[in-house]
TORPABA-701915 format. One record per residue (C-alpha): residue number from 1; x, y, z. Coordinates in steps of 0.5 Angstrom, whole numbers. Example, Ala and Ser with C-alpha at 12.3 -4.5 7.8 and 13.67 -1.06 7.14 Angstrom:
# TORPABA-701915
k = 1; px = 25; py = -9; pz = 16
k = 2; px = 27; py = -2; pz = 14
END
This chain:
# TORPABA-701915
k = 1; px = -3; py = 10; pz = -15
k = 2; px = 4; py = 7; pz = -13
k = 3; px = 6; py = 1; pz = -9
k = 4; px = 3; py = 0; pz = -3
k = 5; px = -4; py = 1; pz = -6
k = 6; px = -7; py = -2; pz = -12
k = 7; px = -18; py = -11; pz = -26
k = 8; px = -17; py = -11; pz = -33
k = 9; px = -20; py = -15; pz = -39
k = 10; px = -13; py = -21; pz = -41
k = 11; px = -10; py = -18; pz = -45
k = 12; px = -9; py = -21; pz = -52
k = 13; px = -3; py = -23; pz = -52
k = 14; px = -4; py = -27; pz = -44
k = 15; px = -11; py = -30; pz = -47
k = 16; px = -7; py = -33; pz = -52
k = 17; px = -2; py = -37; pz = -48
k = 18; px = -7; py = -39; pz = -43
k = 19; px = -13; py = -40; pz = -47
k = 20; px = -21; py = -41; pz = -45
k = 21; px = -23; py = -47; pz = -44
k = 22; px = -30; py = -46; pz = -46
k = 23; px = -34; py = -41; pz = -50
k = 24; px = -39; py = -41; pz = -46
k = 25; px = -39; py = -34; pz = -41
k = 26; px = -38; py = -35; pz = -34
k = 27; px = -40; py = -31; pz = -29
k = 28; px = -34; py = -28; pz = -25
k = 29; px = -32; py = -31; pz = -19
k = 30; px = -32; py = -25; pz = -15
k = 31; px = -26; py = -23; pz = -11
k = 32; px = -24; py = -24; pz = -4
k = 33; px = -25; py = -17; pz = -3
k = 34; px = -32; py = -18; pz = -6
k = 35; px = -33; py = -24; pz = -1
k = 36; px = -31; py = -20; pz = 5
k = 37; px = -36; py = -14; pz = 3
k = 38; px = -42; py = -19; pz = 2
k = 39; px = -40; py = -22; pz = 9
k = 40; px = -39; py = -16; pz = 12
k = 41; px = -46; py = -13; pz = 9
k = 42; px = -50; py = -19; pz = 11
k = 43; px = -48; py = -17; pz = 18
k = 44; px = -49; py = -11; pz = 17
k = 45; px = -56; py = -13; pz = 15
k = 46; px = -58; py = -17; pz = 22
k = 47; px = -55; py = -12; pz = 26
k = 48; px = -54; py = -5; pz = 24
k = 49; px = -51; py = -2; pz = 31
k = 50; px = -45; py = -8; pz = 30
k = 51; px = -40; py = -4; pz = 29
k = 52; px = -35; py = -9; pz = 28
k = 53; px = -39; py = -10; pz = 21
k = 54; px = -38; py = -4; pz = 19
k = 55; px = -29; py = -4; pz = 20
k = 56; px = -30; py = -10; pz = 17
k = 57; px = -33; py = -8; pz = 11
k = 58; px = -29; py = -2; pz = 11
k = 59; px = -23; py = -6; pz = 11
k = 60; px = -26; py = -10; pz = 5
k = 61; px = -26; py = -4; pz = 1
k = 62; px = -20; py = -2; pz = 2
k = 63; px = -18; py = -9; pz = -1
k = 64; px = -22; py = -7; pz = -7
k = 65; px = -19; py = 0; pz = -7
k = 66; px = -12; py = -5; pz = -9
k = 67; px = -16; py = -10; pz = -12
k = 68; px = -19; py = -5; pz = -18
k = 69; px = -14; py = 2; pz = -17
k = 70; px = -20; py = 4; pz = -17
k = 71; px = -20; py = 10; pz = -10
k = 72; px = -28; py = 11; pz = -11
k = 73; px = -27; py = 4; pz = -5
k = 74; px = -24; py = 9; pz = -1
k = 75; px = -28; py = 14; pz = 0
k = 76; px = -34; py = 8; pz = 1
k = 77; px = -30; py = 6; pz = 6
k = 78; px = -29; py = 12; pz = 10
k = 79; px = -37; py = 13; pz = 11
k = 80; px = -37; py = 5; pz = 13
k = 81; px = -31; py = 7; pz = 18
k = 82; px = -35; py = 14; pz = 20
k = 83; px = -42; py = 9; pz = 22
k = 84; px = -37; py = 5; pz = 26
k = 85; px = -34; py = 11; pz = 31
k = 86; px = -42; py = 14; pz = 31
k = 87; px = -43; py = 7; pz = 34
k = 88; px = -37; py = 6; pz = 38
k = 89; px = -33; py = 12; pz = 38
k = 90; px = -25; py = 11; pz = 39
k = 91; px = -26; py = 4; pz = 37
k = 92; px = -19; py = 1; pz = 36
k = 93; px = -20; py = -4; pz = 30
k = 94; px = -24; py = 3; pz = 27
k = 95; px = -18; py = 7; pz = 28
k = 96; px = -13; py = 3; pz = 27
k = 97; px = -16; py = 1; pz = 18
k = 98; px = -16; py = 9; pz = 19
k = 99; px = -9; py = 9; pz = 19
k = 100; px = -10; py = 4; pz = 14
k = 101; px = -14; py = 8; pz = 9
k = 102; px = -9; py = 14; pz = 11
k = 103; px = -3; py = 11; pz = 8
k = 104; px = -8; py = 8; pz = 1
k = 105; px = -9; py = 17; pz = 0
k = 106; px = -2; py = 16; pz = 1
k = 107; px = -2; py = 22; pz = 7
k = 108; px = 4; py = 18; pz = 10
k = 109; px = 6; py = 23; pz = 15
k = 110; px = -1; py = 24; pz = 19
k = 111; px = -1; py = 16; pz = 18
k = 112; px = 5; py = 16; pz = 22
k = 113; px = 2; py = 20; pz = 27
k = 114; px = -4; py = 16; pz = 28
k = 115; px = 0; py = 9; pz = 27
k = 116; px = 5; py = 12; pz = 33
k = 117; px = -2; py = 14; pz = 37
k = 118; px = -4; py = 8; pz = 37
k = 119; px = 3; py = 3; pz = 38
k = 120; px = 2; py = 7; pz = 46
k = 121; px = -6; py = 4; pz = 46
k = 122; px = -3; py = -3; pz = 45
k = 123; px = 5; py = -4; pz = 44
k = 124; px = 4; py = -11; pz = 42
k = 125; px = -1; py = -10; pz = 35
k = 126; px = 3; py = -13; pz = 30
k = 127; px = 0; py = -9; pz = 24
k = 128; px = 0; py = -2; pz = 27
k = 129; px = 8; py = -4; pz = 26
k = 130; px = 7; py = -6; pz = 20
k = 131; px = 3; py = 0; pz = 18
k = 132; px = 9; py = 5; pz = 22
k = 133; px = 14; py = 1; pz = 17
k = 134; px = 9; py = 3; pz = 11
k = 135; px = 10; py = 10; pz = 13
k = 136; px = 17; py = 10; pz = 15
k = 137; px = 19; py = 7; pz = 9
k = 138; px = 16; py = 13; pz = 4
k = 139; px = 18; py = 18; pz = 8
k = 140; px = 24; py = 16; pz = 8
k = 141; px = 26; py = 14; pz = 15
k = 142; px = 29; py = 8; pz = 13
k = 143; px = 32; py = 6; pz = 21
k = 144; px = 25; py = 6; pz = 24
k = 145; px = 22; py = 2; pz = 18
k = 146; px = 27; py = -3; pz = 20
k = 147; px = 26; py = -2; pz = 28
k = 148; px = 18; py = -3; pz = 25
k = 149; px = 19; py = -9; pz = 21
k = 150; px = 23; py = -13; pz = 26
k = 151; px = 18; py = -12; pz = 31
k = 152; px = 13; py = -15; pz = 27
k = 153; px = 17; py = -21; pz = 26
k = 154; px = 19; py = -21; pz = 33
k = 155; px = 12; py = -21; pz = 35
k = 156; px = 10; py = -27; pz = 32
k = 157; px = 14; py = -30; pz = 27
k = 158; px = 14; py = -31; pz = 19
k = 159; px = 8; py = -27; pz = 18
k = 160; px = 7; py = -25; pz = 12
k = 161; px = 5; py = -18; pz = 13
k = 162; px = 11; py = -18; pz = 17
k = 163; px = 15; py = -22; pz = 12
k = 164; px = 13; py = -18; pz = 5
k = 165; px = 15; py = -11; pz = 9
k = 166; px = 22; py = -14; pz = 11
k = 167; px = 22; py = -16; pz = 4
k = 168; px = 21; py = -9; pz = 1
k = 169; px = 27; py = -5; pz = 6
k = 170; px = 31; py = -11; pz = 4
k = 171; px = 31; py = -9; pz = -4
k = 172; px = 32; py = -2; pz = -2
k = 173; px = 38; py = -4; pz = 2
k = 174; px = 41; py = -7; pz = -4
k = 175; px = 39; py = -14; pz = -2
k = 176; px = 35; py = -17; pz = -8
k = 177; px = 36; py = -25; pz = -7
k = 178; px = 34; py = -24; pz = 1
k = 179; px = 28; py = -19; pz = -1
k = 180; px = 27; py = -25; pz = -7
k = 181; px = 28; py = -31; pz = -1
k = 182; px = 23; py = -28; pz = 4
k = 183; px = 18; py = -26; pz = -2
k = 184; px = 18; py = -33; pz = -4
k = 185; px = 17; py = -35; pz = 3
k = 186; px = 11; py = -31; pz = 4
k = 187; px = 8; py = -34; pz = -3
k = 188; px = 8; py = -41; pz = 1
k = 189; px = 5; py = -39; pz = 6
k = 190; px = -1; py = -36; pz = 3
k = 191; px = -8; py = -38; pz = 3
k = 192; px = -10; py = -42; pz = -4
k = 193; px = -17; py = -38; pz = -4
k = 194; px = -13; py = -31; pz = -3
k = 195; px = -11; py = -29; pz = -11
k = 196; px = -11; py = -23; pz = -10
k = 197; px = -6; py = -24; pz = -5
k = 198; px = -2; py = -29; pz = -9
k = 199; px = -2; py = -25; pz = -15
k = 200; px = 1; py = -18; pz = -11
k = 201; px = 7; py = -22; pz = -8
k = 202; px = 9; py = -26; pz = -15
k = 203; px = 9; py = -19; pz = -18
k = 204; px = 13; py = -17; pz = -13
k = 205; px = 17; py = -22; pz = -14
k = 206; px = 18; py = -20; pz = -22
k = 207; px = 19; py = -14; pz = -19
k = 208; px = 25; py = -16; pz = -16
k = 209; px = 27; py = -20; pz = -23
k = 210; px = 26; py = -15; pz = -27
k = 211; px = 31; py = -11; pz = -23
k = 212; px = 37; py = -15; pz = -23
k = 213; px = 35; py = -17; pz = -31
k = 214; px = 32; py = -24; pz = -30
k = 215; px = 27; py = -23; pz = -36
k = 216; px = 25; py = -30; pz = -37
k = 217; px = 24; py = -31; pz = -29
k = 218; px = 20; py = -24; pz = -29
k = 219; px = 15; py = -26; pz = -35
k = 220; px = 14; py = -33; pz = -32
k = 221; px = 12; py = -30; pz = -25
k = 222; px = 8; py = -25; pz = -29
k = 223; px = 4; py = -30; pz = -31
k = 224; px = 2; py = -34; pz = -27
k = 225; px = 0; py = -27; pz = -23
k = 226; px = -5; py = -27; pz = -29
k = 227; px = -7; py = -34; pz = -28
k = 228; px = -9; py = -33; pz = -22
k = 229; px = -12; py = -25; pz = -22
k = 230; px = -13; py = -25; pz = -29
k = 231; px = -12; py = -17; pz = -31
k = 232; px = -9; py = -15; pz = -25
k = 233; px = -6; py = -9; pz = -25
k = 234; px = -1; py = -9; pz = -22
k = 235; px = 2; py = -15; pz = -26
k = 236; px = 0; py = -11; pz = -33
k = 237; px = 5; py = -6; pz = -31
k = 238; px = 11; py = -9; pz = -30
k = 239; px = 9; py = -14; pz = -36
k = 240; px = 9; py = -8; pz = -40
k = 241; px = 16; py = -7; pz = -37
k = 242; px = 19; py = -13; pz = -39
k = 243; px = 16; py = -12; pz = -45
k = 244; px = 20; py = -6; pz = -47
k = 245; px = 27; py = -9; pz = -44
k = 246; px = 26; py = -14; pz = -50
k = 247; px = 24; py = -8; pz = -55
k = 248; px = 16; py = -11; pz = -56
k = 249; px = 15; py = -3; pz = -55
k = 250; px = 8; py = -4; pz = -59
k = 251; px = 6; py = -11; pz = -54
k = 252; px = 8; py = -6; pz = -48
k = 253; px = 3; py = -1; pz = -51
k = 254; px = -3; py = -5; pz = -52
k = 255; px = -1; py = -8; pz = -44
k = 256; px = -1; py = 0; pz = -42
k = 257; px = -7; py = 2; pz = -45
k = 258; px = -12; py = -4; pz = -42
k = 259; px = -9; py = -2; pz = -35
k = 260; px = -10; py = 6; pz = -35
k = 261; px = -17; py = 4; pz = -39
k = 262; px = -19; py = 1; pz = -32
k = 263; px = -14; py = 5; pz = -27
k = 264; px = -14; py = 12; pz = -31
k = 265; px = -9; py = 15; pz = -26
k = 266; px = -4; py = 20; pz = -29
k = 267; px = 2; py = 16; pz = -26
k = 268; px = 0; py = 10; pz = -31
k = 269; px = -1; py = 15; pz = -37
k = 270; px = 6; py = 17; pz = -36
k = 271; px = 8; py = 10; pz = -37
k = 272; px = 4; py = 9; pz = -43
k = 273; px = 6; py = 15; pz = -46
k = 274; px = 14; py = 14; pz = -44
k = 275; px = 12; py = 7; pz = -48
k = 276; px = 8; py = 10; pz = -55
k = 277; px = 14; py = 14; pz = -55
k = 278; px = 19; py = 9; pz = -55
k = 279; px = 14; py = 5; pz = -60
k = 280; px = 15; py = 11; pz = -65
k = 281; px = 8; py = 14; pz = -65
k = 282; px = 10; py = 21; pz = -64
k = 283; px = 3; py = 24; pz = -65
k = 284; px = 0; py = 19; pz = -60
k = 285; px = 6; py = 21; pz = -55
k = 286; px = 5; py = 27; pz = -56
k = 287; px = -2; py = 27; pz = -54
k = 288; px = -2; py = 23; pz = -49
k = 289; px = 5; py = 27; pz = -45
k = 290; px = 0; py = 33; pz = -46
k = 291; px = -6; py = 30; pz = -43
k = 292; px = -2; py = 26; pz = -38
k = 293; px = 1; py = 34; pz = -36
k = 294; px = -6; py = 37; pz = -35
k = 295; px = -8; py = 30; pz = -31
k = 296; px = -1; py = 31; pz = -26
k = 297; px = -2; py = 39; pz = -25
k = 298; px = -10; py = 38; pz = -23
k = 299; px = -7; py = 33; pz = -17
k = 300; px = 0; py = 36; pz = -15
k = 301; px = -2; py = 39; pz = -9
k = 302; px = -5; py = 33; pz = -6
k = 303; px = -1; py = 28; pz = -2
k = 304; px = -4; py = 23; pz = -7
k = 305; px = -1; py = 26; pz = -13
k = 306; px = 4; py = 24; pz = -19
k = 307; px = 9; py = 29; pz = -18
k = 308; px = 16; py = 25; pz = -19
k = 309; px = 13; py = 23; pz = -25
k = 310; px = 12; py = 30; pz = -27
k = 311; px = 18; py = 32; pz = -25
k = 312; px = 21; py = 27; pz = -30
k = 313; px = 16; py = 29; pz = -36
k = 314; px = 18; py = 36; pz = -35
k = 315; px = 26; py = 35; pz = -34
k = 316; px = 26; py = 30; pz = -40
k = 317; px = 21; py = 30; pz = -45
k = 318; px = 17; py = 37; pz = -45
k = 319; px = 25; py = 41; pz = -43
k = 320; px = 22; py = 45; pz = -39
k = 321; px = 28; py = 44; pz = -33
k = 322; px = 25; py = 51; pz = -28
k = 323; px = 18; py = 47; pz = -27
k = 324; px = 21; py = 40; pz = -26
k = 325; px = 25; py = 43; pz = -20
k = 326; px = 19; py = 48; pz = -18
k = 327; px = 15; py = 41; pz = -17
k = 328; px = 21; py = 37; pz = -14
k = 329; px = 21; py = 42; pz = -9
k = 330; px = 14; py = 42; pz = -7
k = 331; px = 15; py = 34; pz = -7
k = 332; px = 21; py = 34; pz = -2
k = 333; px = 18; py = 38; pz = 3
k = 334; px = 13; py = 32; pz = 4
k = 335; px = 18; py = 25; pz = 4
k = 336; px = 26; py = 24; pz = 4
k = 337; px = 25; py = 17; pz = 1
k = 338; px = 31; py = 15; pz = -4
k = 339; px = 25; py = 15; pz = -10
k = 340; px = 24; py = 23; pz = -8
k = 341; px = 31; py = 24; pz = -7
k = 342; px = 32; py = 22; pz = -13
k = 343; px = 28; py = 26; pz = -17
k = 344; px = 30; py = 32; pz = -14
k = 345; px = 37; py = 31; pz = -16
k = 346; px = 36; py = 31; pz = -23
k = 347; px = 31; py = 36; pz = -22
k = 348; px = 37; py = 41; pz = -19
k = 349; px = 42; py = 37; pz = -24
k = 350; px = 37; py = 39; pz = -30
k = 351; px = 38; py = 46; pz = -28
k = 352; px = 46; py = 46; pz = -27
k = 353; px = 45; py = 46; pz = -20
k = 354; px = 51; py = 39; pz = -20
k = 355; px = 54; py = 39; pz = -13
k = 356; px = 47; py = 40; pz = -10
k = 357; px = 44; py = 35; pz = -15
k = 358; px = 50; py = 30; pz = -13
k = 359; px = 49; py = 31; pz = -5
k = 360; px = 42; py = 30; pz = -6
k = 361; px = 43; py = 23; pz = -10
k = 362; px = 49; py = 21; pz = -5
k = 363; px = 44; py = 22; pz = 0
k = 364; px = 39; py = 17; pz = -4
k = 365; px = 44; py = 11; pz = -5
k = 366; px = 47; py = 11; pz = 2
k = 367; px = 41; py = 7; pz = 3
k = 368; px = 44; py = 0; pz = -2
k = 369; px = 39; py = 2; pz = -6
k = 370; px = 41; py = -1; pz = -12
k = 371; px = 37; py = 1; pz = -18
k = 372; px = 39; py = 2; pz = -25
k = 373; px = 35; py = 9; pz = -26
k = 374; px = 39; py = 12; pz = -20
k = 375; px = 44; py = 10; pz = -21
k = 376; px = 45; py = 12; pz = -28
k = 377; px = 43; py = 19; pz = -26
k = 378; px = 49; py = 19; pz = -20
k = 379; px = 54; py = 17; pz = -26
k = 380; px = 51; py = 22; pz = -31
k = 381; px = 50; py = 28; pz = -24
k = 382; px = 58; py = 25; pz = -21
k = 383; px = 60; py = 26; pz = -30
k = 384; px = 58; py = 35; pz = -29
k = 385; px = 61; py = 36; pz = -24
k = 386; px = 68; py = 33; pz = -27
k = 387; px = 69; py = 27; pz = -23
k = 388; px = 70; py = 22; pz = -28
k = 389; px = 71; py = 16; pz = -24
k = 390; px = 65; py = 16; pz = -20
k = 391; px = 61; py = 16; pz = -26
k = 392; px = 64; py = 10; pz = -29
k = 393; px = 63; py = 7; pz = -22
k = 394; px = 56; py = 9; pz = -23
k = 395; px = 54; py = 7; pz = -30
k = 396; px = 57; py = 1; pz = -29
k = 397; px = 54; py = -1; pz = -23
k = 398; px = 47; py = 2; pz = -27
k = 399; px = 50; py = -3; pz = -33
k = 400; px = 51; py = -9; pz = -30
k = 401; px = 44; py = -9; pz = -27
k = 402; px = 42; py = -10; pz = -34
k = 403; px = 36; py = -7; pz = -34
k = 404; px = 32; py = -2; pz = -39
k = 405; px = 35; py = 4; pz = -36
k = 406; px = 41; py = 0; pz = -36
k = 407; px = 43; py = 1; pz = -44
k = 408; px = 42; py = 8; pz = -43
k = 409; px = 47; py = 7; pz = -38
k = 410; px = 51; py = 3; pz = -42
k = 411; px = 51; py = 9; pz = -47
k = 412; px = 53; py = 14; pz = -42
k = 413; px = 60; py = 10; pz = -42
k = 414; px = 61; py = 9; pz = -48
k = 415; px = 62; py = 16; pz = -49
k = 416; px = 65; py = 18; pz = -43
k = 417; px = 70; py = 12; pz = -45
k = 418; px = 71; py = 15; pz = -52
k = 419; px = 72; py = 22; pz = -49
k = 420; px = 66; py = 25; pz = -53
k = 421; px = 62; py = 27; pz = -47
k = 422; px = 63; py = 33; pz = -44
k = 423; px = 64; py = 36; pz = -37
END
């Protein structure tokens, strides 16, 4: 599951920084997804036909879908939302966590559709503007997105909702201390008993450090996450990243293995198999980019799928170029995002299609996006097509970020200042 959407076991390392106080068991707090569920079945319970308990516990579902990376949530929560309009059809609260559920199964079109519907019903919602800007940004619609999230600031002021999305379009326009700023506004304002919450936004905030290669800063976020969401998913993943730009491959590894053990979606197999690659465990690698492929081709028709990864499994560790552009192509018929863009590009670039594949990574940095990974591939795409000024642009640019993309960056610029990298 990707960034929109997404409860392990601490990991060994985690649990040694922050150790137990007691070794009696403690029964787990529930979550506060947990808490809305229970709230909502109360409810449910002293009055069957009140339909707004039923969208609240589809609703709370969905927030367990994130909690857990767990899609089972969403599917429970479909026949919770199915009661609601059997109770009252068309009902705008059930209609509008229908979008919702929409973007968690990542159909982003239909839920663009939907959300657009239900603007015209009442143009003064907020979160149907936060939900146009969700699914404008994966499509690739950037200035709707933007329109989206201003319109949610302009209805009502420094909410969070609206404030984390103005976050995110800020990074992908190249602004990752005014995304870092309003994601540290958002943290404030959020609710002590909100966890879950808080947890997702510091990981945001790593994110965001990790980006500009502030290690020290993403670690710290990462694990005051994990004190207050022990196990979270979406922290382990990018704990795992900070781990590897400090080539702790084995430590990134055991951090990649808790997190697919309780989220096995092929996106996170990928990661791990990337991870025990650079760990040196050939064999282990191998098997798990063989599993990872057979998982990605299972779910590569669906909108929720791990096609971008595929595509650069198949570009750059199976060597198998006319697949990944296969799989590009299908991908890109669905979204336009610079994420997309980029994975078609070098996907095209892979096999020798250079001017196409440069347009295509062109069209996905015009947005500011400044992103190591991106921008090493503009350099290494703008160097096949003979313009060697542009790549030393880009691999610079991709150096300077001083992330773990950035030192193959840094490598691609030293031989192309050598003179040894060919055209």
């Amino acid at each position: 599951m990707k960034r929109l959407i997404q409860l392990l076991l601490m990991f060994s390392s985690t649990t040694a920084m922050f150790p137990q106080t007691s070794s009696l068991p403690v029964e787990p707090k529930p979550s506060p997804a947990e808490q809305s569920m229970a709230q909502a079945e109360r409810l449910i319970e002293k009055n069957a036909k009140n339909y707004e308990a039923y969208n609240s516990l589809a609703l709370a579902l969905s927030r367990r879908a994130r909690e857990t990376s767990d899609v089972t949530f969403y599917a429970q929560a479909e026949v919770a939302l199915k009661t609601s309009f059997d109770i009252a059809p068309d009902n705008f609260d059930g209609k509008r966590i229908e979008v919702w559920l929409l973007l968690g199964k990542h159909e982003f079109a239909a839920a663009r559709e939907e959300a657009l519907r239900l603007n015209k019903r009442m143009p003064d919602d907020v979160m149907v503007y936060g939900f146009l800007t969700d699914a404008n940004v994966e499509l690739g619609n950037y200035d709707e997105a933007e329109r989206s999230a201003q319109l949610m600031l302009d209805l009502r002021p420094g909410n969070s909702a609206g404030v984390t999305r103005a976050a995110y379009l800020r990074e992908l326009f190249g602004d990752v201390d005014g995304a870092l700023e309003l994601m540290d506004m958002a943290l404030s304002s959020t609710s002590p008993s909100e966890v879950e919450d808080a947890a997702w936004i510091l990981t945001q905030i790593a994110h965001l450090q990790l980006s500009v290669g502030k290690l020290t800063d993403a670690e710290k976020s990462l694990q005051q996450a994990l004190i207050l969401f022990p196990g979270y998913h979406y922290a382990l993943g990018n704990l795992a990243k900070v781990r590897i730009a400090q080539k702790r491959y084995d430590d990134a590894v055991g951090c990649l293995e808790q997190r697919y053990r309780v989220a096995p979606h092929a996106e996170n197999l990928y990661d791990l198999a990337e991870a025990l690659r650079l760990a040196g465990r050939k064999l282990k690698a191998k098997n798990a980019f063989a599993e990872f492929e057979q998982k990605s081709l299972l779910e590569t028709e669906r909108a929720d799928n791990s096609n971008r990864e595929l595509i650069f499994y198949y570009a750059d560790d199976a060597h198998e170029p006319m697949k990944a552009l296969e799989v590009a192509r299908r991908e890109v018929l669905r979204r336009h995002d610079a994420y997309t863009l980029d994975s078609y590009a070098w996907a095209l670039h892979v096999n020798g299609q250079h001017q196409e594949a440069r347009k295509q990574i062109e069209t996905a940095l015009l947005v500011g996006i400044r992103d190591a990974k991106l921008l090493r591939h503009a350099g290494e795409i703008a160097l096949a097509t003979g313009d060697r000024l542009a790549a030393q642009k880009y691999l610079q640019q991709a150096t300077d970020l001083n992330t773990g993309d950035s030192d193959l960056a840094r490598a691609a610029l030293a031989r192309l200042s050598d003179g040894h990298q060919s055209n």
